[in-house]
MDAnalysis code that builds the backbone (N, CA, C; Angstrom):
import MDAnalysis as mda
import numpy as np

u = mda.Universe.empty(315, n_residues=105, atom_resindex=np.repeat(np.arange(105), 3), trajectory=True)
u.add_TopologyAttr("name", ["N", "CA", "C"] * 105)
u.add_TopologyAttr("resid", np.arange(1, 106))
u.add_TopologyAttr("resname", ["UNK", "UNK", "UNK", "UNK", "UNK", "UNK", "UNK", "UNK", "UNK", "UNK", "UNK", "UNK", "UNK", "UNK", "UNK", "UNK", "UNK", "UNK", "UNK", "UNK", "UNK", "UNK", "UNK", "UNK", "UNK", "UNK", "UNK", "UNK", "UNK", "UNK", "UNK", "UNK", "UNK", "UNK", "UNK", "UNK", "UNK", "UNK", "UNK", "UNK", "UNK", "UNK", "UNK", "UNK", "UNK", "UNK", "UNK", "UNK", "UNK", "UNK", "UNK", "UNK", "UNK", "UNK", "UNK", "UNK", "UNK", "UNK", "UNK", "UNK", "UNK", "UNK", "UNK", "UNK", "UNK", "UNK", "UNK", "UNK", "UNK", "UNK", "UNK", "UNK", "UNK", "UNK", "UNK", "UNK", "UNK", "UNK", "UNK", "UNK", "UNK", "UNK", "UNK", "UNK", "UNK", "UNK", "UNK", "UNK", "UNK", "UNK", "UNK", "UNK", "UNK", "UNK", "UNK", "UNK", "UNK", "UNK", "UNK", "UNK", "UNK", "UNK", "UNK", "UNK", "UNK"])
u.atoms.positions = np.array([
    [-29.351, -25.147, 78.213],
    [-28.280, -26.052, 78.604],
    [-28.093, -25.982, 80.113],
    [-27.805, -27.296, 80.541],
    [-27.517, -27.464, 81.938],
    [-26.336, -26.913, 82.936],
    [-26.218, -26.417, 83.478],
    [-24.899, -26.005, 84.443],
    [-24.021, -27.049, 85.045],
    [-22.289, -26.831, 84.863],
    [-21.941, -27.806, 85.271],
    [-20.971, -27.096, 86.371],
    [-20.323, -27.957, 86.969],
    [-19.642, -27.576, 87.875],
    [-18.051, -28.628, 87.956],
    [-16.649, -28.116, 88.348],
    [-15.597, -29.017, 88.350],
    [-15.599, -29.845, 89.105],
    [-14.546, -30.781, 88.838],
    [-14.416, -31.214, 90.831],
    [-13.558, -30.129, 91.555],
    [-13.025, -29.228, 91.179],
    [-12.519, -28.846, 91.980],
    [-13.380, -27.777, 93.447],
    [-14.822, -27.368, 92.485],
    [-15.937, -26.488, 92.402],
    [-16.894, -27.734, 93.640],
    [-16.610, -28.989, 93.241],
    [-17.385, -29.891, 94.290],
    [-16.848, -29.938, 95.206],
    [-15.272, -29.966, 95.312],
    [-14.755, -30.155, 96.473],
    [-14.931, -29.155, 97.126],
    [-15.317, -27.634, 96.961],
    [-15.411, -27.034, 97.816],
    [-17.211, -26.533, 98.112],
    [-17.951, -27.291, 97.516],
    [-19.041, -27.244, 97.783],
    [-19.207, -28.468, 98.856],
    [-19.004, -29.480, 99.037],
    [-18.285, -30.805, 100.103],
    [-18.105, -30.306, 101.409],
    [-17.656, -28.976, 101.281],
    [-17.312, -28.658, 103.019],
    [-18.457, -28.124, 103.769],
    [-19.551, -27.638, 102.896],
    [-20.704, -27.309, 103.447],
    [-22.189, -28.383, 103.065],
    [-21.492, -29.714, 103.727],
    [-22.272, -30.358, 102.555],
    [-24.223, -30.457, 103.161],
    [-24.669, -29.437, 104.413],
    [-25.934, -29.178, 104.320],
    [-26.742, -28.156, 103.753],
    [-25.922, -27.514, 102.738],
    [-26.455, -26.609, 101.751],
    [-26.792, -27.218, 100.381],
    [-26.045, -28.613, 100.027],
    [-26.361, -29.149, 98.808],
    [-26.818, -30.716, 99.086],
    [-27.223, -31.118, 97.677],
    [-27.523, -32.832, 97.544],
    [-26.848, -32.862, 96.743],
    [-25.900, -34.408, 96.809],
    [-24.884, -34.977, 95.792],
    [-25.857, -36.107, 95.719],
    [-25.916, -36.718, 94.253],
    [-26.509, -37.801, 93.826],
    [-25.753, -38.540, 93.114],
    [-25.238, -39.583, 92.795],
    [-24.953, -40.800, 91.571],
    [-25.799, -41.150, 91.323],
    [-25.984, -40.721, 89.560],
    [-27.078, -40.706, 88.750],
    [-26.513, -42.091, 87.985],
    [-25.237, -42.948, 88.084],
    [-25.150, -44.202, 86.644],
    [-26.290, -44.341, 86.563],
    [-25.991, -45.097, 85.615],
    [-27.263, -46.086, 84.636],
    [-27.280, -47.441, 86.034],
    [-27.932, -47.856, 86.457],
    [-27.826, -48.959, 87.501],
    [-26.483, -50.488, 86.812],
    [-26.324, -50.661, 86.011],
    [-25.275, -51.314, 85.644],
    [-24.207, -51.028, 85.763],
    [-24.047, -49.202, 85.535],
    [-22.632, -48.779, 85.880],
    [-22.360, -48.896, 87.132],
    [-23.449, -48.823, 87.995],
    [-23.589, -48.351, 89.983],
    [-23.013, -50.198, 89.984],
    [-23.564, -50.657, 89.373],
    [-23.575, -52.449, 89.965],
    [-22.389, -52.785, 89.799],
    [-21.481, -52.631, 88.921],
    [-20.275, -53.097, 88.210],
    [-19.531, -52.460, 88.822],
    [-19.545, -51.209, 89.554],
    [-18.440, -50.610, 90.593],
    [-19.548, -49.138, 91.237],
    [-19.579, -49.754, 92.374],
    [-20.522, -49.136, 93.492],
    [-19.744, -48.026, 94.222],
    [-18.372, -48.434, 93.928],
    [-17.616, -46.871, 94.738],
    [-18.451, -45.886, 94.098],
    [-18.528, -44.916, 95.558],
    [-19.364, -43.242, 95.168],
    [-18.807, -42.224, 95.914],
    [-18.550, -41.366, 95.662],
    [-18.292, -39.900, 95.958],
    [-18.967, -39.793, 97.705],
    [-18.075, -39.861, 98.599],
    [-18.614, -39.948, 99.945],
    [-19.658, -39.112, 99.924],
    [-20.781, -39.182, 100.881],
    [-21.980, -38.553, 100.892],
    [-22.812, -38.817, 99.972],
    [-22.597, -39.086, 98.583],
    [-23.717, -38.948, 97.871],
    [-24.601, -40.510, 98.053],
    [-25.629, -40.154, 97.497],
    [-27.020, -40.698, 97.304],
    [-27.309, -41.836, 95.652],
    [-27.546, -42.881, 95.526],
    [-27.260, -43.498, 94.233],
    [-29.155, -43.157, 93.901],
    [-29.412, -42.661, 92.785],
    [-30.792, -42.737, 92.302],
    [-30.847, -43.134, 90.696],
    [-32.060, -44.011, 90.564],
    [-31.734, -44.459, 89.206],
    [-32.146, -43.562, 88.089],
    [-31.823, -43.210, 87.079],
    [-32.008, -42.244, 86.316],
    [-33.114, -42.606, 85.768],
    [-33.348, -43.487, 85.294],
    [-34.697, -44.260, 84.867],
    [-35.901, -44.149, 85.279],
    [-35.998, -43.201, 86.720],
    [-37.217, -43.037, 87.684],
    [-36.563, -41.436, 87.877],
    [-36.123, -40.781, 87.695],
    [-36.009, -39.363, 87.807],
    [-37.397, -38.586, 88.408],
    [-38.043, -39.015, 87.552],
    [-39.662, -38.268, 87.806],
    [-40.369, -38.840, 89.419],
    [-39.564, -39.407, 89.479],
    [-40.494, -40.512, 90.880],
    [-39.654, -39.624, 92.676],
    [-38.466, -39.693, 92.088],
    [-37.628, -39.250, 93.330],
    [-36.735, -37.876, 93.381],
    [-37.399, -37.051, 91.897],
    [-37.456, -35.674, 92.044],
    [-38.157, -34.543, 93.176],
    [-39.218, -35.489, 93.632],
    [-40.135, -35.111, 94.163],
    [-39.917, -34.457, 95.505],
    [-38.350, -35.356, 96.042],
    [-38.358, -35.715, 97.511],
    [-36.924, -34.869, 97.834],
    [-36.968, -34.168, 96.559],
    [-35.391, -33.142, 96.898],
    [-35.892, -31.695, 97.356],
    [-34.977, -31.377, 98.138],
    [-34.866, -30.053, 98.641],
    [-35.128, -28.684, 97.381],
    [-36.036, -28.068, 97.207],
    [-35.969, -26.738, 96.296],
    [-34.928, -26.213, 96.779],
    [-34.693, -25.759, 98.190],
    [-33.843, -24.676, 98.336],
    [-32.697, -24.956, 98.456],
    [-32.137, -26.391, 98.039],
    [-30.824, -26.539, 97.985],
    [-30.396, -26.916, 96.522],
    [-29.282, -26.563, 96.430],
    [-28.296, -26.876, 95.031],
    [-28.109, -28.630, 95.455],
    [-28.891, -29.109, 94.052],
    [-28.571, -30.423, 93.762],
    [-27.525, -30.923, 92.687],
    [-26.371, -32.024, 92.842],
    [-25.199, -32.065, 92.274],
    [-25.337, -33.656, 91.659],
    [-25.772, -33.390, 90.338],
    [-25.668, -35.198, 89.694],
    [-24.407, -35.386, 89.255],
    [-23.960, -36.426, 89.103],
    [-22.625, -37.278, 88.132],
    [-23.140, -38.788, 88.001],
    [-22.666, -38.832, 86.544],
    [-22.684, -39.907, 86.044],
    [-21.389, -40.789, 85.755],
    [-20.444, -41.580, 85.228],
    [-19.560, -42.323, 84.808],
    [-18.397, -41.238, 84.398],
    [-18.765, -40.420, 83.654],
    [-18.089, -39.454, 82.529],
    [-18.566, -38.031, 82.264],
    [-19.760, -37.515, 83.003],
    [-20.276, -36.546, 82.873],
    [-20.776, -36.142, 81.347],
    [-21.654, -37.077, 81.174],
    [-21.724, -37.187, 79.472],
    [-23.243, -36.937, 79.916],
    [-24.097, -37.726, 78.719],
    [-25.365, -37.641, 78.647],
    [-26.589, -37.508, 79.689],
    [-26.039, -38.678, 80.233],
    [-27.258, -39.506, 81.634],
    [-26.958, -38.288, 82.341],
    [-25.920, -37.481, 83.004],
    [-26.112, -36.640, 84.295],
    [-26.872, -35.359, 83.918],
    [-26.334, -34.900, 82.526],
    [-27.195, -33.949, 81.678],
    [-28.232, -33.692, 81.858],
    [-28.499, -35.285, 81.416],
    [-30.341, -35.113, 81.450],
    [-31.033, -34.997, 82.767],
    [-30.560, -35.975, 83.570],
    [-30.769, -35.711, 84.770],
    [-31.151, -34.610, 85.353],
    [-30.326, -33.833, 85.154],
    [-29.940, -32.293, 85.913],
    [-30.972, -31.721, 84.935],
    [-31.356, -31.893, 83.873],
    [-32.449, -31.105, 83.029],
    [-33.477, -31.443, 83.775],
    [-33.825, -32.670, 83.790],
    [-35.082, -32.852, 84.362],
    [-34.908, -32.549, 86.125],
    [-33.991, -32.356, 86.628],
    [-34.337, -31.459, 87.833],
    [-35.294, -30.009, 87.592],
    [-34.257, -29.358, 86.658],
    [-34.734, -27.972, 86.260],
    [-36.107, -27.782, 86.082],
    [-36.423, -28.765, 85.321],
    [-37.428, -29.229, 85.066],
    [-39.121, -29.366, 86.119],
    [-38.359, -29.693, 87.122],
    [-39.433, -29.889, 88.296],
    [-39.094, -28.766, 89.114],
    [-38.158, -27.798, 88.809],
    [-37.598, -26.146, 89.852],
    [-36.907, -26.539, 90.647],
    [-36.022, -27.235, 90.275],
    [-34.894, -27.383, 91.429],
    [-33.544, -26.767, 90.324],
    [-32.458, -26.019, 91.602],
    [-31.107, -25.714, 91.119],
    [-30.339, -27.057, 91.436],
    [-29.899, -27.214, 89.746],
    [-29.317, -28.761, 89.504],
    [-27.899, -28.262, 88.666],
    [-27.230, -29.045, 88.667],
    [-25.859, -28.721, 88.219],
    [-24.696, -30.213, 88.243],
    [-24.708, -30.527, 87.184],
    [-23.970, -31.681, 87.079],
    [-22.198, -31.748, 87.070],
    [-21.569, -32.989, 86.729],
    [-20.052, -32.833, 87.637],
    [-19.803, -32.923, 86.245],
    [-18.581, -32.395, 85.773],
    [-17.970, -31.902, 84.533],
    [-16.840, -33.350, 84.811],
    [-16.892, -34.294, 83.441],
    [-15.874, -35.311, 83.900],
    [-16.410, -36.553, 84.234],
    [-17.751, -36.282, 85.335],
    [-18.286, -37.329, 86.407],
    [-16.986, -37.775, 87.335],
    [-17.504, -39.245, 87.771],
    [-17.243, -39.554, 88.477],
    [-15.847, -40.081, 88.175],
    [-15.386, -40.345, 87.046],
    [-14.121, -40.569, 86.483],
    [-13.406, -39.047, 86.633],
    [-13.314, -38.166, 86.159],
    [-12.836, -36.493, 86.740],
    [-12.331, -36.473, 88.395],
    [-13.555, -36.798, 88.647],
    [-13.473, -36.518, 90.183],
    [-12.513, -37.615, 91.168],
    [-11.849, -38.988, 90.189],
    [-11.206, -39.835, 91.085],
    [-9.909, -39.131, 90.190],
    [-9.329, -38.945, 89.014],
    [-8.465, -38.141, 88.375],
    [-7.792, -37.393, 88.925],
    [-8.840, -36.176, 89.509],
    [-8.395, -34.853, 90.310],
    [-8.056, -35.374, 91.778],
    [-7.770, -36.452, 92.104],
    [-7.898, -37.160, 93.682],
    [-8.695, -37.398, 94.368],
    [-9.805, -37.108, 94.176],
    [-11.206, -36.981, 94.912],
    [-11.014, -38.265, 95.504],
    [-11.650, -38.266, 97.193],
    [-11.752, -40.100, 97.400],
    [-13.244, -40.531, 96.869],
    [-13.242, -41.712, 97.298],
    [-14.576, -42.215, 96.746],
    [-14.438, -43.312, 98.139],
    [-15.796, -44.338, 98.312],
    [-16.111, -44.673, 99.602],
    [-16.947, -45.797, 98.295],
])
């Protein structure tokens, strides 16, 4: 099973944000239908995981969220593991993280 992390756990991973990668993993319909994202992060389509795994940092902690922190970021973050990267998804997603106040951009 995959590692997750809070928002509260992101927000303070955020202050050092050249030690990690934040990604928005939606499904591209969810990204299209409301494109607000978690400042800093990166939108990649989950659908190509294998394509733009390639181009992430090993030695940094990579941070997916999806809509709800349900399935899609899961897997995601598996298939990081998957290729040896430390992956760790947002507990909640991106709905959690506007909840807890988080801004979004």
């Amino acid at each position: 099973m995959t590692d997750s992390i809070t928002a509260t756990e992101l927000e303070a991973l955020l202050k050092d944000k050249d030690k990690m990668t934040l990604l928005d993993v939606r499904r591209k319909a969810d990204y299209l239908a409301s494109p607000r994202k978690i400042s800093s992060a990166l939108w990649q389509d989950p659908e190509n995981t294998g394509a733009w795994a390639k181009q992430l940092h090993k030695d940094r902690l990579t941070v997916v969220y999806c809509v709800r922190g349900g399935s899609v970021s899961r897997s995601v973050a598996d298939q990081l593991h998957q290729e040896g990267l430390k992956a760790v998804f947002l507990e909640g997603g991106l709905q959690a993280w506007t909840e807890n106040g988080g801004a979004v951009e």
